[in-house]
gemmi code that builds the backbone of each chain (N, CA, C; Angstrom):
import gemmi

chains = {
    "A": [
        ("UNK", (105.214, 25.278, 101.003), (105.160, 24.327, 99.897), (104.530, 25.022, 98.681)),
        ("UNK", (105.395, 25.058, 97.704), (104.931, 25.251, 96.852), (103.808, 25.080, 95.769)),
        ("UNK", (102.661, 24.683, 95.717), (101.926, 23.879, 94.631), (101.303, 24.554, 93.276)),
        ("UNK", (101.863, 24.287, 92.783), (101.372, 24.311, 91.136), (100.408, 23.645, 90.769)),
        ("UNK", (99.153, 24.347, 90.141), (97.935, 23.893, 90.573), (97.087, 24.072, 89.091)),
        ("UNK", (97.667, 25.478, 88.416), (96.683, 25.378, 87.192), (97.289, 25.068, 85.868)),
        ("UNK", (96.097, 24.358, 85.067), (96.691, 23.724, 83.872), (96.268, 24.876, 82.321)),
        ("UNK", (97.374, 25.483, 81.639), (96.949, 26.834, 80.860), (97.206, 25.571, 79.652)),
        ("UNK", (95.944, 26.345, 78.632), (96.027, 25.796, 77.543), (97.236, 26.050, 76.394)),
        ("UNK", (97.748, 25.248, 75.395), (98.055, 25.257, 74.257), (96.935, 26.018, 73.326)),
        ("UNK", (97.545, 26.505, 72.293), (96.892, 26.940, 71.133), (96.953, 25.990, 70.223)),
        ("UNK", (96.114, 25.044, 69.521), (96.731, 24.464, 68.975), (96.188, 24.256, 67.362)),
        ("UNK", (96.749, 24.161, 66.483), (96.473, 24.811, 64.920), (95.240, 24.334, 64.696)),
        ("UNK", (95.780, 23.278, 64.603), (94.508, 21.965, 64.033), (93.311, 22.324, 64.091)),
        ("UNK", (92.948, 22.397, 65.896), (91.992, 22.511, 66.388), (91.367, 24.311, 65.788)),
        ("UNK", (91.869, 25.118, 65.757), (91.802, 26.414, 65.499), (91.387, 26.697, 64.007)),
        ("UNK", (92.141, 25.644, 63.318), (90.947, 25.218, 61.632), (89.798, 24.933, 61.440)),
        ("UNK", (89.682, 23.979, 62.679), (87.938, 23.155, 62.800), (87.008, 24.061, 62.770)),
        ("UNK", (87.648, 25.290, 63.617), (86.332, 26.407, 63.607), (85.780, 27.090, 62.548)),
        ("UNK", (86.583, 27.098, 61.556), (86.031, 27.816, 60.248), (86.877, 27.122, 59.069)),
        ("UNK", (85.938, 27.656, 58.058), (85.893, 27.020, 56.615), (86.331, 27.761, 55.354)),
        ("UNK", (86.077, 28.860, 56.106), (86.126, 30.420, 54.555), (87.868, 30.653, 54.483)),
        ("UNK", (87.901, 30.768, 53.122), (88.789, 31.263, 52.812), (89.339, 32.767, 52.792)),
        ("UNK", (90.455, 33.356, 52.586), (91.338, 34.587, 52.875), (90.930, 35.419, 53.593)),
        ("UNK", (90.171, 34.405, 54.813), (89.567, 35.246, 55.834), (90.643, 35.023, 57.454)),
        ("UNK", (91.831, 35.701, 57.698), (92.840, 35.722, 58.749), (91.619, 35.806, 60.486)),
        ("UNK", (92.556, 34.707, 60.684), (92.004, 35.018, 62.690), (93.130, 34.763, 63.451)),
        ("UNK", (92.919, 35.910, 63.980), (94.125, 35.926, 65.142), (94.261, 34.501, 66.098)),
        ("UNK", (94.735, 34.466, 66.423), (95.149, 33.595, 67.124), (95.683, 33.871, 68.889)),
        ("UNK", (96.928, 34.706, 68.699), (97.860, 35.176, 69.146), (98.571, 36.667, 69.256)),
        ("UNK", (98.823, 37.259, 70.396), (99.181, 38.674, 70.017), (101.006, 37.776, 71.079)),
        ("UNK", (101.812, 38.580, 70.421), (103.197, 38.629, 70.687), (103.488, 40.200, 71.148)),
        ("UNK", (103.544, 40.812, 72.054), (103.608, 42.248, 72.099), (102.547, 43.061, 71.003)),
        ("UNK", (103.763, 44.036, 70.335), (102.394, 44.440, 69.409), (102.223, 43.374, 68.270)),
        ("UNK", (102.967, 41.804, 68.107), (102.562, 41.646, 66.741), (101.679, 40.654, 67.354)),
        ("UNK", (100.854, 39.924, 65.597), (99.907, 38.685, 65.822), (100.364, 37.877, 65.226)),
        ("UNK", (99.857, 36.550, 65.744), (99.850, 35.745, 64.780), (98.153, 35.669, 64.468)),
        ("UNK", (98.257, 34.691, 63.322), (96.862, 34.686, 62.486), (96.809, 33.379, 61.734)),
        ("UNK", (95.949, 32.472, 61.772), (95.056, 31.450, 61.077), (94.644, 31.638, 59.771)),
        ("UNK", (94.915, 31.102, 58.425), (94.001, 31.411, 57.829), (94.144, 30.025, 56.615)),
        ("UNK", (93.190, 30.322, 55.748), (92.757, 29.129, 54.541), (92.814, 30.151, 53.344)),
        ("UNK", (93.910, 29.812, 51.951), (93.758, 30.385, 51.053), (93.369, 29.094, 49.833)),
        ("UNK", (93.315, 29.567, 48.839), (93.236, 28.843, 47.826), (92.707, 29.635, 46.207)),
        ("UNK", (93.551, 29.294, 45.534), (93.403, 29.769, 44.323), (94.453, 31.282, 44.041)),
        ("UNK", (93.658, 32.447, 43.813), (94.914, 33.591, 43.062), (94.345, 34.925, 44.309)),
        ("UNK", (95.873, 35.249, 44.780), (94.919, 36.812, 45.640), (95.837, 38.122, 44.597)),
        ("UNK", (95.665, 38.938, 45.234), (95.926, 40.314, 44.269), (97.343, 40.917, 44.584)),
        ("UNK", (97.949, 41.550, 43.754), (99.398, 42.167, 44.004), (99.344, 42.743, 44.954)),
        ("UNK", (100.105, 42.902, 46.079), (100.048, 44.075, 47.307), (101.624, 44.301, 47.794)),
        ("UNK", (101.960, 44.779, 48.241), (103.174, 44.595, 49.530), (102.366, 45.666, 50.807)),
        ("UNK", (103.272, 45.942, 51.695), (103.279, 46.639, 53.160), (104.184, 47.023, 53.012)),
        ("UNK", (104.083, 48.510, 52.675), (105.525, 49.254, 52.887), (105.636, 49.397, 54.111)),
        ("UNK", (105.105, 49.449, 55.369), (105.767, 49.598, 57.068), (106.314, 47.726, 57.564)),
        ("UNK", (106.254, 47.287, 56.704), (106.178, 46.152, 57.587), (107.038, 44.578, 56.935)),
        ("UNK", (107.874, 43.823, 57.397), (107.989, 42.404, 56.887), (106.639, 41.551, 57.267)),
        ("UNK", (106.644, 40.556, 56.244), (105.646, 39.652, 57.088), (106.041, 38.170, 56.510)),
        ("UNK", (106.159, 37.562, 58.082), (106.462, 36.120, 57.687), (105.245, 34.756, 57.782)),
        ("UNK", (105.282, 33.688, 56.381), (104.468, 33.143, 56.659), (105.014, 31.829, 56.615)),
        ("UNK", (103.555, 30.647, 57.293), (104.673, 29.303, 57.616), (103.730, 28.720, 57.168)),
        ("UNK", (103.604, 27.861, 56.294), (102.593, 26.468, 55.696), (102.552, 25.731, 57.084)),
        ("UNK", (101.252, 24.908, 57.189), (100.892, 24.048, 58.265), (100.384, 22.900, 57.145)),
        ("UNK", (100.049, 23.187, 56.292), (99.169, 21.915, 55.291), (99.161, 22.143, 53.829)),
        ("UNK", (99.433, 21.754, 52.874), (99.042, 22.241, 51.457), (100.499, 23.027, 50.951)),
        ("UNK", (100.573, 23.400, 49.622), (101.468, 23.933, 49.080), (101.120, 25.493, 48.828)),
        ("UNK", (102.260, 26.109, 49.086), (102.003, 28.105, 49.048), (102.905, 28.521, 48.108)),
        ("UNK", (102.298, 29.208, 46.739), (103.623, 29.439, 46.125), (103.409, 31.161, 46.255)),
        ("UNK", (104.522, 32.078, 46.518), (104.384, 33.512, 46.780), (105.196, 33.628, 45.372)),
        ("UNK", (104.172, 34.601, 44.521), (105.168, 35.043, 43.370), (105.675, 36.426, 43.793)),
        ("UNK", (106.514, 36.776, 43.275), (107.116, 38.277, 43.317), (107.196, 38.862, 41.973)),
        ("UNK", (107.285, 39.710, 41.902), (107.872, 40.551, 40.394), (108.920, 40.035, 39.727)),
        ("UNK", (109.846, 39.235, 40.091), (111.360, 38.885, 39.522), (111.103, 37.511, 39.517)),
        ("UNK", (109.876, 35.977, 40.430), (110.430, 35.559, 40.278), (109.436, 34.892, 41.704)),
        ("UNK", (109.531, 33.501, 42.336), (108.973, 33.137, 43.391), (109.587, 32.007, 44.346)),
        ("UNK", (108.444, 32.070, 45.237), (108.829, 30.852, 46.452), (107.816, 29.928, 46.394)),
        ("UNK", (108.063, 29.123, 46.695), (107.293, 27.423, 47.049), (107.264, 27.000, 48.561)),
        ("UNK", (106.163, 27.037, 49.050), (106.596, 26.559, 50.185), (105.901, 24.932, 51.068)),
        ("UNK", (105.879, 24.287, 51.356), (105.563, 23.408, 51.777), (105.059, 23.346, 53.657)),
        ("UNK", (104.325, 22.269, 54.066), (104.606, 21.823, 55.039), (105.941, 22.059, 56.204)),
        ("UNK", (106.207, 22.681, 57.159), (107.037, 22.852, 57.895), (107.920, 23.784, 57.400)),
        ("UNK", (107.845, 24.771, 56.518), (108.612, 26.020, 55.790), (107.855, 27.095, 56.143)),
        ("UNK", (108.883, 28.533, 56.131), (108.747, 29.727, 56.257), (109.046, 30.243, 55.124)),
        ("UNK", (108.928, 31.670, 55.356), (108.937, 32.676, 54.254), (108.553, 33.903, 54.909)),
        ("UNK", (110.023, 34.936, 54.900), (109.671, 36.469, 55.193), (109.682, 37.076, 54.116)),
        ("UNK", (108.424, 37.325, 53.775), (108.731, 39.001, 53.127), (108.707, 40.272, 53.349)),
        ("UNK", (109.962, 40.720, 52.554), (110.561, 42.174, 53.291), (109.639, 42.850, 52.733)),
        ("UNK", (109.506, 43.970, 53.827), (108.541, 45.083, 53.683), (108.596, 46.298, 52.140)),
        ("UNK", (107.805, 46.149, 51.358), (107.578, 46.812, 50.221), (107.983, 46.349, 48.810)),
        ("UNK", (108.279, 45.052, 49.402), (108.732, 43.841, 47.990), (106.484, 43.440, 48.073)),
        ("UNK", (106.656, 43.498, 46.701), (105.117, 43.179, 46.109), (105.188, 41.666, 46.212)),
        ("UNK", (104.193, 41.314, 46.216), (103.919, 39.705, 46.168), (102.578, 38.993, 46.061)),
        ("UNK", (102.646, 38.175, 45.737), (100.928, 37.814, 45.539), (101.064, 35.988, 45.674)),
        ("UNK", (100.222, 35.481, 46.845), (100.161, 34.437, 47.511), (99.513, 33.700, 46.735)),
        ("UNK", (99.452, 32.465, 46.217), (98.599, 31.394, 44.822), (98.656, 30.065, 46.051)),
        ("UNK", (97.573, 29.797, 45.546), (97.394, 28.297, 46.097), (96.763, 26.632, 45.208)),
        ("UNK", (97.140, 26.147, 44.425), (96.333, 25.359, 43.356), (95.209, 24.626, 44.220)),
        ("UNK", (95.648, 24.201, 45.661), (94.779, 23.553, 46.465), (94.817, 24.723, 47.846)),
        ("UNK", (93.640, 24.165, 48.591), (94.078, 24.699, 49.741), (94.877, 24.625, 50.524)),
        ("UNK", (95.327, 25.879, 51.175), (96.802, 25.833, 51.769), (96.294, 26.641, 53.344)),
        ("UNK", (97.015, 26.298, 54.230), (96.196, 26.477, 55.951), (97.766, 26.838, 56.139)),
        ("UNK", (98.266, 27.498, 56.589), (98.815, 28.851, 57.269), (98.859, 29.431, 58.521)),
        ("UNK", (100.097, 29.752, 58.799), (100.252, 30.817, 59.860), (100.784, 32.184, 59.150)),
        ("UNK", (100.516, 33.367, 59.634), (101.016, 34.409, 59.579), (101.346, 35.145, 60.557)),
        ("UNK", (102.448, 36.049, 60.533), (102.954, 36.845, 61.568), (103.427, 38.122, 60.900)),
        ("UNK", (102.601, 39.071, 61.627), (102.862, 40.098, 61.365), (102.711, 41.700, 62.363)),
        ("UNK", (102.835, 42.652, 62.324), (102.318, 43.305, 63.292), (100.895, 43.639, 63.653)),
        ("UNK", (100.511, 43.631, 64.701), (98.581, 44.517, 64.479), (98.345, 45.358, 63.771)),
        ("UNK", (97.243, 45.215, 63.184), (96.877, 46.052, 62.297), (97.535, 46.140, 60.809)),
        ("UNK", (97.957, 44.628, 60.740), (98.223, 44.521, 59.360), (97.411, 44.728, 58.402)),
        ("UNK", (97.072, 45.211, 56.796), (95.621, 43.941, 56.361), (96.675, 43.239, 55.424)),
        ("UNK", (95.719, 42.221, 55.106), (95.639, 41.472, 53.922), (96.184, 42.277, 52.582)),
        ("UNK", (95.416, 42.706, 52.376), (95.899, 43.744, 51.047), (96.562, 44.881, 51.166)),
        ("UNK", (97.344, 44.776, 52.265), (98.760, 46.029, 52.060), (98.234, 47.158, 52.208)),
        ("UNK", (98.650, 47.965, 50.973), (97.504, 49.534, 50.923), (97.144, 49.360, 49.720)),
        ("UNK", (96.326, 48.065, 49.161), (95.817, 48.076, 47.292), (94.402, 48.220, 48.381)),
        ("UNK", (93.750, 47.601, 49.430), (92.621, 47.912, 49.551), (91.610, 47.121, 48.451)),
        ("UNK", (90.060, 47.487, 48.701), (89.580, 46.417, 47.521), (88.806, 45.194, 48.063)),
        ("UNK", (88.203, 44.860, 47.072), (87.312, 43.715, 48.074), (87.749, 42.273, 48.540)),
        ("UNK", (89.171, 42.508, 48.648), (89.528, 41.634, 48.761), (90.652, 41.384, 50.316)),
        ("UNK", (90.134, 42.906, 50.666), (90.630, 43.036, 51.795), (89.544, 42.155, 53.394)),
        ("UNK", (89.937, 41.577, 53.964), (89.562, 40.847, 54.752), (89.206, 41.720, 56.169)),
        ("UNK", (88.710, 41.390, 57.033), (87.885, 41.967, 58.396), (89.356, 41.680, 58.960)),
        ("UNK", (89.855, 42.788, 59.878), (91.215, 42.812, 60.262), (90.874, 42.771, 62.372)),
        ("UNK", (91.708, 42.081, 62.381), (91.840, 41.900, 64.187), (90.462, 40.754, 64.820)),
        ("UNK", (90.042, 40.116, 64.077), (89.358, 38.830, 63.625), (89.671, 37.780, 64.579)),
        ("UNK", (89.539, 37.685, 65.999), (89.818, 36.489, 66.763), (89.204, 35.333, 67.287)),
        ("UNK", (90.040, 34.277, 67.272), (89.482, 32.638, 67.264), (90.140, 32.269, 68.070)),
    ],
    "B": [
        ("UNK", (107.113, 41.718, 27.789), (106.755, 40.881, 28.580), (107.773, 40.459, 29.915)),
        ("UNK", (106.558, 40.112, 31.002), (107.256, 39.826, 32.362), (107.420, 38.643, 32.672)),
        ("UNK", (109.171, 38.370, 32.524), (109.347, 37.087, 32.753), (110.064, 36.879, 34.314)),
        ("UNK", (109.287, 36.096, 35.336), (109.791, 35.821, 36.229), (110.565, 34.998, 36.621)),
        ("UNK", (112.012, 35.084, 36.896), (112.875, 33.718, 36.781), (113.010, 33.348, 37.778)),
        ("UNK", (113.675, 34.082, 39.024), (114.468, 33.650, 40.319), (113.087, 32.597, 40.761)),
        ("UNK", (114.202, 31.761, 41.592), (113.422, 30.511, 42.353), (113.539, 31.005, 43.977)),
        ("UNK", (112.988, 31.531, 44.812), (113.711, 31.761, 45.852), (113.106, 30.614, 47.124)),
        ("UNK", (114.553, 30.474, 47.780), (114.018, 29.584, 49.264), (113.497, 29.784, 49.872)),
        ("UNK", (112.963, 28.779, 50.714), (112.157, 28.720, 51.625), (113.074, 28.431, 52.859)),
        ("UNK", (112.554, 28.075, 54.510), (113.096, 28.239, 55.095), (112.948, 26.777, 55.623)),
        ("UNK", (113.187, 25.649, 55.540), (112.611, 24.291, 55.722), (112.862, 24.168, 57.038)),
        ("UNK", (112.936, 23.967, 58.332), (112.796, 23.429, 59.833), (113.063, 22.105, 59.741)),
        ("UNK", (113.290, 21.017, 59.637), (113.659, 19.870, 59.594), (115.098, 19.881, 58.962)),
        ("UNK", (115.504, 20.744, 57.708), (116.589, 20.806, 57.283), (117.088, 21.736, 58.027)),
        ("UNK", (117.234, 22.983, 58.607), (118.240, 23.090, 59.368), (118.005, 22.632, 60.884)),
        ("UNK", (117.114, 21.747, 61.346), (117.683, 21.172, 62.545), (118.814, 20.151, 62.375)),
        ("UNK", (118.440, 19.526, 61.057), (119.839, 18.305, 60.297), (121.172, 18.983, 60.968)),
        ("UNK", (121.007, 20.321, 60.828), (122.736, 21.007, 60.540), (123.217, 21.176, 62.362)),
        ("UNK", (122.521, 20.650, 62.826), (123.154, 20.716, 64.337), (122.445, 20.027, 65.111)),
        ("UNK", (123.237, 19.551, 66.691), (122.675, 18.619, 67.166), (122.811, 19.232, 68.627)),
        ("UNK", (123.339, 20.093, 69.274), (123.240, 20.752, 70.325), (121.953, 21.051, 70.790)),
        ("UNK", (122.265, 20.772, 72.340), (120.576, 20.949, 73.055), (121.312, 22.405, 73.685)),
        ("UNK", (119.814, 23.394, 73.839), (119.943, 24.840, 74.527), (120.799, 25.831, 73.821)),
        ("UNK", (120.851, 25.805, 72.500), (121.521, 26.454, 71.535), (120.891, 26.920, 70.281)),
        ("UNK", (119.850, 27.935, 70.860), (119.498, 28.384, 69.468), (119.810, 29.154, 68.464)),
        ("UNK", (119.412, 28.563, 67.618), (119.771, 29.732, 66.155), (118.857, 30.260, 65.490)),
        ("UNK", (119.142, 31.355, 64.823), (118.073, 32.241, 64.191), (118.244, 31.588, 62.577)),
        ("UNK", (116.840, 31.617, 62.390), (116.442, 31.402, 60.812), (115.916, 32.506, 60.390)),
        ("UNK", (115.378, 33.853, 60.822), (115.163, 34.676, 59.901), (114.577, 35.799, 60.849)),
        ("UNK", (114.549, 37.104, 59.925), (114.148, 38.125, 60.534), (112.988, 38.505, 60.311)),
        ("UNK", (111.969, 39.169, 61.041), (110.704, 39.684, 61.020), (110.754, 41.264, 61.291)),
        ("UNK", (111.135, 42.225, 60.886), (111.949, 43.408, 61.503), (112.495, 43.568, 62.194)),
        ("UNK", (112.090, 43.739, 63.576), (113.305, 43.502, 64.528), (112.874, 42.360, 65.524)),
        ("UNK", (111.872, 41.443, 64.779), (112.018, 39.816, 65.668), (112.890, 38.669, 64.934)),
        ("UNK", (113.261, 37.825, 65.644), (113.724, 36.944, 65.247), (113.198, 35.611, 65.216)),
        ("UNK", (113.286, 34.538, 63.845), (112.659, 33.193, 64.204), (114.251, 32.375, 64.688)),
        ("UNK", (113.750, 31.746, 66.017), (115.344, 30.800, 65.996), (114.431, 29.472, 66.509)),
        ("UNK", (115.429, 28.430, 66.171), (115.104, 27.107, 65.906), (116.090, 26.591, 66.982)),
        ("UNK", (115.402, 25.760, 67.775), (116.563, 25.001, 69.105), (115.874, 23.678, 69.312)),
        ("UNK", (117.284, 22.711, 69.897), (116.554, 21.801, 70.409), (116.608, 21.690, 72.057)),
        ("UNK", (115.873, 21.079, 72.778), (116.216, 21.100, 74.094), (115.869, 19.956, 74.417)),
        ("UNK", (116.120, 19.552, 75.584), (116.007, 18.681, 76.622), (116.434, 18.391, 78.329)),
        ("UNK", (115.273, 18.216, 78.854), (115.993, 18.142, 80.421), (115.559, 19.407, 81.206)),
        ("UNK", (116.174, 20.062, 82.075), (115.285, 21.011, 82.633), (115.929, 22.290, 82.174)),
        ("UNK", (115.715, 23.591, 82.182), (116.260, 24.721, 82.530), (115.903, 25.626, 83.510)),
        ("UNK", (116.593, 26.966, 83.703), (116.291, 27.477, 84.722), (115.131, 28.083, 84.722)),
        ("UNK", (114.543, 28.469, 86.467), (113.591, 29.512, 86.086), (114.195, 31.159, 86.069)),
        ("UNK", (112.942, 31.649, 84.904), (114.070, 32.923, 84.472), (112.167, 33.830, 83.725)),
        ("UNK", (112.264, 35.323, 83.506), (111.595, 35.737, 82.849), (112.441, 36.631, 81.996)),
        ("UNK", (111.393, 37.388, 81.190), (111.889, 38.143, 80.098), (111.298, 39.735, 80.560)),
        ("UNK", (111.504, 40.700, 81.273), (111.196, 41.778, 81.153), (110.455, 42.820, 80.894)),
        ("UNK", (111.148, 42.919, 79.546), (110.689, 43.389, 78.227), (110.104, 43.116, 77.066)),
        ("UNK", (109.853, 41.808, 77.144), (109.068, 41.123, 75.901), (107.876, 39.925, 76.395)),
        ("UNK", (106.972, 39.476, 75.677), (106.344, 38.134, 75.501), (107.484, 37.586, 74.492)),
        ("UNK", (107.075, 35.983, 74.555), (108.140, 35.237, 74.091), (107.029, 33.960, 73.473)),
        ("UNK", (107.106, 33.770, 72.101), (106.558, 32.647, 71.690), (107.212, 31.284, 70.919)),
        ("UNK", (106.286, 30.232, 71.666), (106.814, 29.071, 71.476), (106.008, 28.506, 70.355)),
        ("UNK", (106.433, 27.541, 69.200), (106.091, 26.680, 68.496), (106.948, 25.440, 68.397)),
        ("UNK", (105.852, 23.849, 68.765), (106.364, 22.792, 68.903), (106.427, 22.437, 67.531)),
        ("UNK", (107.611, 21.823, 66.980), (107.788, 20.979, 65.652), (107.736, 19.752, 65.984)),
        ("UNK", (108.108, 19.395, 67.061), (108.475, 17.497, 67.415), (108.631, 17.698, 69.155)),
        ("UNK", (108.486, 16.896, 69.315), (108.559, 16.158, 70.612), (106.708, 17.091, 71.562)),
        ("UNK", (107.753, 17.003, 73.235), (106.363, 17.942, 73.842), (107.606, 18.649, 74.938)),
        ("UNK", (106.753, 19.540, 74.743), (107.403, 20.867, 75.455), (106.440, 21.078, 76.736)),
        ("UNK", (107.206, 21.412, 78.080), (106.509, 21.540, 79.195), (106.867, 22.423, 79.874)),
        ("UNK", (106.151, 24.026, 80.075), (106.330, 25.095, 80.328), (106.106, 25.347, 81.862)),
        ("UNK", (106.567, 25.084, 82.686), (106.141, 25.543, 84.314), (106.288, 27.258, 84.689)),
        ("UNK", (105.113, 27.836, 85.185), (104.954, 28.679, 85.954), (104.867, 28.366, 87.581)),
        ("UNK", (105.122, 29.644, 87.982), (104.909, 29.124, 89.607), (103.585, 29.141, 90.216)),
        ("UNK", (102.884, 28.787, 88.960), (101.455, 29.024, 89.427), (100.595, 27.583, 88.954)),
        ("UNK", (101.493, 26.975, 88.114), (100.932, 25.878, 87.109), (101.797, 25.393, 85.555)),
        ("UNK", (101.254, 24.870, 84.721), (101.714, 24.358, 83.513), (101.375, 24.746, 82.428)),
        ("UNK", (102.094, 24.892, 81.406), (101.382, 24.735, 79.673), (102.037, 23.617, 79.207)),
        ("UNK", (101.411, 22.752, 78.688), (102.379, 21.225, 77.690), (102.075, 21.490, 76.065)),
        ("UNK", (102.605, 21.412, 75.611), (102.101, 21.856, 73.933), (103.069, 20.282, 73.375)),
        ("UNK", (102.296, 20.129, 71.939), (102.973, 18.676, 71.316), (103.009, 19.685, 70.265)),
        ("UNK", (103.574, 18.843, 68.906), (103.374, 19.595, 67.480), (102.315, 20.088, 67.435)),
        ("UNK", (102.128, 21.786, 66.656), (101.298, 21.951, 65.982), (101.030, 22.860, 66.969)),
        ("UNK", (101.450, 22.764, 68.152), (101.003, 23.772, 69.310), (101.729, 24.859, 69.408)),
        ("UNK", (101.310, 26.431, 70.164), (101.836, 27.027, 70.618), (101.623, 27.639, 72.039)),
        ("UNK", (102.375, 28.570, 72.562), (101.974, 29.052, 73.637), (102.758, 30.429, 73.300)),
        ("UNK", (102.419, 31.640, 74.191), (102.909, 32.814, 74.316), (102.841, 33.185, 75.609)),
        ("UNK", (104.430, 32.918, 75.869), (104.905, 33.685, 77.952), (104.585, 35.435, 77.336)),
        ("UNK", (103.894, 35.907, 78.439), (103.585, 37.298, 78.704), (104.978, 37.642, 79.541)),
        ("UNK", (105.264, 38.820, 78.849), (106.582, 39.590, 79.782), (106.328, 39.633, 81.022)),
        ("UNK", (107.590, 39.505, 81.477), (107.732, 39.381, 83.164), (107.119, 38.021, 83.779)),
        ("UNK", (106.483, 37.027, 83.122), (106.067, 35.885, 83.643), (107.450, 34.604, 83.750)),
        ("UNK", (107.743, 34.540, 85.277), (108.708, 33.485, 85.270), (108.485, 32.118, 85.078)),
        ("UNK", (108.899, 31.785, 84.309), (108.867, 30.140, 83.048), (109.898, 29.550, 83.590)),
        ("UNK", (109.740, 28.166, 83.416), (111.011, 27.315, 83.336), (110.465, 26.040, 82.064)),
        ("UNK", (111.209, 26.352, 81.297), (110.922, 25.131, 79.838), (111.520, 23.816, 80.369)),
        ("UNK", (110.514, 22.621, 80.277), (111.068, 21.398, 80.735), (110.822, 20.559, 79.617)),
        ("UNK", (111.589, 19.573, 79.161), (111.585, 18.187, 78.182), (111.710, 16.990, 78.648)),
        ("UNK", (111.142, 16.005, 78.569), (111.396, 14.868, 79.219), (112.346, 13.948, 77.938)),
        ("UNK", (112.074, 14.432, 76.716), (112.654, 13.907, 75.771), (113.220, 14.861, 74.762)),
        ("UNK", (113.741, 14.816, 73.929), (113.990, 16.195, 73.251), (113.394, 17.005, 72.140)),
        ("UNK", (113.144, 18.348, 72.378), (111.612, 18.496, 71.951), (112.763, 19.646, 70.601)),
        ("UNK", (112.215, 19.418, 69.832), (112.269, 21.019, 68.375), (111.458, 22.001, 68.139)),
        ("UNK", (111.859, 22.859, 68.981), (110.747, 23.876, 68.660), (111.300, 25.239, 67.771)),
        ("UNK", (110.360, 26.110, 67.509), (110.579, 27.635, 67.194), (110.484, 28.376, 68.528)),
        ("UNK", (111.086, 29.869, 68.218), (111.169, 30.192, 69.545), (110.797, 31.869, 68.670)),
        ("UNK", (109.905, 32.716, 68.472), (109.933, 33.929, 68.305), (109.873, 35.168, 69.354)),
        ("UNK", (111.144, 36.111, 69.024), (111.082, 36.975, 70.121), (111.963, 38.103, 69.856)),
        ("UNK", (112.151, 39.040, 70.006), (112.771, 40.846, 69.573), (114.352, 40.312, 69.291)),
        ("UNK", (114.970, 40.828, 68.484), (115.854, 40.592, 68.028), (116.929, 40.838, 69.424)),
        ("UNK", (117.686, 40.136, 70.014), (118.606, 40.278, 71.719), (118.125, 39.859, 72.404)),
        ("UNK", (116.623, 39.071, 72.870), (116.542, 38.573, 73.824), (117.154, 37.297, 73.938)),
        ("UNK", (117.466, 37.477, 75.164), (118.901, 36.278, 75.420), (117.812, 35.253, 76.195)),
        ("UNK", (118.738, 33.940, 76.205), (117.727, 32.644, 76.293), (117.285, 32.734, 77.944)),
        ("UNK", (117.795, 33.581, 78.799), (117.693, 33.020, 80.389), (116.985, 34.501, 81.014)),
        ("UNK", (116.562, 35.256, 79.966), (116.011, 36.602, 79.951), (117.260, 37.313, 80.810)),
        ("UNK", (116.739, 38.088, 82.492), (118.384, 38.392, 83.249), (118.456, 38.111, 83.987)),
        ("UNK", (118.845, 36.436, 83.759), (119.071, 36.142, 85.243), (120.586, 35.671, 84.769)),
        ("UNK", (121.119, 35.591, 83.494), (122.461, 35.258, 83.307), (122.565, 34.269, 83.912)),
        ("UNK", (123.969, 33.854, 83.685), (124.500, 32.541, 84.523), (125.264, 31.502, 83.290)),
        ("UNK", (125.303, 30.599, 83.805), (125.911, 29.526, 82.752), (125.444, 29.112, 81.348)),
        ("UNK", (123.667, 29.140, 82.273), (123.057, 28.447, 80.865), (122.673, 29.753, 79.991)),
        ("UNK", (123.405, 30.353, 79.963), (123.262, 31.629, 78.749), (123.400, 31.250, 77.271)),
        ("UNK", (122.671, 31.019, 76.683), (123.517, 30.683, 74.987), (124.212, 32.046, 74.151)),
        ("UNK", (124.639, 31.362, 73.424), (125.574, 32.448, 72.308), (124.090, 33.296, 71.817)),
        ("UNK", (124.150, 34.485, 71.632), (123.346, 34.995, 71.053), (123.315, 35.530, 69.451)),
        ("UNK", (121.965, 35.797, 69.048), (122.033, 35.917, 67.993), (123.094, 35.168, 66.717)),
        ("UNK", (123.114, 33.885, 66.879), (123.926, 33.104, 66.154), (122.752, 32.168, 65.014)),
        ("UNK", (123.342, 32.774, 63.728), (122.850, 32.455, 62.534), (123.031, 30.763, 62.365)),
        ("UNK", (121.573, 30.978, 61.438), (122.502, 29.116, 60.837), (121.157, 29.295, 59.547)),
    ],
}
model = gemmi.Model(1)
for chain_id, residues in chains.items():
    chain = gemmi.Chain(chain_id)
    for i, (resn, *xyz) in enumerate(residues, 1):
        res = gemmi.Residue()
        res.name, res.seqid = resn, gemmi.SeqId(i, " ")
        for name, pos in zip(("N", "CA", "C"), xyz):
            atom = gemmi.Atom()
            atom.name, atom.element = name, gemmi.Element(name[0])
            atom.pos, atom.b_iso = gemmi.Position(*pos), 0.0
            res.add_atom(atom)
        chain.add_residue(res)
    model.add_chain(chain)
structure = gemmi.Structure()
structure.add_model(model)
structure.setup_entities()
């Protein structure tokens, strides 16, 4: 007889916000092979960057995300994505706070290769 | 002066689940280098099956998703996720019909290799 016996948790967003407050500060969450996912709270203006090794896709959970680019931008809402291709520049704005998923590979940062104090503590887990 | 015009999309999840109504048929919404995001709906049971070569991650949009191992359960509602570790045999169950995301290497096929009927079309855009 078979019995199935243990109960594995969900990850679940919400709850994974409660724990912290600071902004453009990423926490893992999740590793997918080599990539992560990551938690985070932005709000207001971050700095030009891209990742030339890498796409990175992000998904609104709460609040509005607008990603400008050089040519031109995205809006994103509640229940929307957004990949950006690897070495397209971009810079993430938030008028309010905006709560987020990101996915990207390990050992991403935040600031691409601009670096700067605005680069965040990388591999950060919650 | 830099004038930014283009408006670019976003990837909305509610609007393309609108565009189809098939259960166990997913489709890809976008690329992450060589992962893919695909969007499915399901319901009812499927087989048990693992993946090999990859972890495989789930995100609930609607309903509840119920993950059996032969060891125990994961249940996730919105907002939740879970991540099957490669080689762990899963069977995804719905009691109602659940919308989720499904991220995972660009070819992994829905029944990992165990083939058979319930194989879906792969890599099919929408």
């Amino acid at each position: 007889m078979n019995v199935a016996t243990k109960t594995y948790k969900p990850i679940n967003f919400a709850e994974k916000l409660s724990l912290f407050s600071d902004q453009w500060q990423p926490r893992v969450l999740a590793e997918l092979n080599d990539y992560q996912f990551k938690i985070v709270r932005i709000e207001g203006d971050f700095i030009w960057h891209d990742h030339k090794d890498t796409d990175e896709a992000f998904i609104v959970i709460e609040g509005t995300l607008r990603i400008d680019f050089r040519d031109g931008s995205v809006t994103l809402g509640p229940g929307e994505m957004y990949v950006v291709p690897k070495g397209v520049e971009h810079k993430p704005y938030a008028e309010h706070e905006v709560k987020m998923l990101l996915i990207e590979p390990r050992g991403t940062l935040n600031t691409g290769h601009e670096g700067g104090e605005r680069t965040a503590q990388n591999d950060r887990w919650i």
